[in-house]
N, C-alpha and C positions, 0 to 999 in steps of 0.2 A: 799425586802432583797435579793433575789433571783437574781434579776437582777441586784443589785450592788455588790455581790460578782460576778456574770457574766465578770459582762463590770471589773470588776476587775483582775480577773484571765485572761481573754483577752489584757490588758495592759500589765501585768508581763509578758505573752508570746509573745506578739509582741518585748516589750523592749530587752527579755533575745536575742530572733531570731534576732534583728538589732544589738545586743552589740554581739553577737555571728560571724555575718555578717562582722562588723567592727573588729574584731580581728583576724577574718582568712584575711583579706582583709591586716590588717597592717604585719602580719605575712609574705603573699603570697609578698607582698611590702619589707620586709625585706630581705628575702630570693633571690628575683631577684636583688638586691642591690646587695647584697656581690657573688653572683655567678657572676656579672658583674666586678667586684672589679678581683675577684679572676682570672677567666677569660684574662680580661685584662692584668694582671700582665703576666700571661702566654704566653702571644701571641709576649707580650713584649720581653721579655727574650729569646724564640724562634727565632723571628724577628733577635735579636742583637747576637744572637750566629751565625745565617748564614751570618748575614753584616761579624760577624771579621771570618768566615770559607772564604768567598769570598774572603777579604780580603788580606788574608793571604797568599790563593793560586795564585792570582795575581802578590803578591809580592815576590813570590818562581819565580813564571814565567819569571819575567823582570830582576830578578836578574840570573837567569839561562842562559838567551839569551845575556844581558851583560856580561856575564864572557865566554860563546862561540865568541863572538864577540869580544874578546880580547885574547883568544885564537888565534883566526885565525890570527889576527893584529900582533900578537907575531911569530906567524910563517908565516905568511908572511916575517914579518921584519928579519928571520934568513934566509928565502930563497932568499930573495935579498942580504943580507949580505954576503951571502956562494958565489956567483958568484961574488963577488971583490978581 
């Protein structure tokens, strides 16, 4: 009797220690999921706010050097114009 309440109570504490095992396992598995999720979404959004900050000052830039460059075209055209 002794030894099958034994081998008994040794079962229920192997099982509870592997069901125990497997639930911090699925848990630790859940967890690195959504901090990857989360994460990503992050890096995402970061990423795409510097593409349109790049962007944007590129496009300050070319549109600055064209309206100088039309500028000068403009005044040129009046300093050849003034000697006729």
């Amino acid at each position: 009797m002794r030894k099958t309440l034994g081998l008994m109570r040794r079962l229920i504490r192997n099982r509870c220690s592997t069901g125990l095992a497997l639930g911090v396992l699925m848990l630790g598995m859940g967890a690195t999921v959504t901090m990857y999720l989360v994460s990503s979404e992050l890096v995402y959004r970061e990423s795409r706010l510097r593409f349109d900050n790049d962007t944007s000052d590129a496009e300050q830039k070319i549109a600055m050097r064209v309206r100088l460059y039309s500028d000068v075209l403009v005044t040129m055209q009046a300093l050849f114009g003034a000697k006729d």
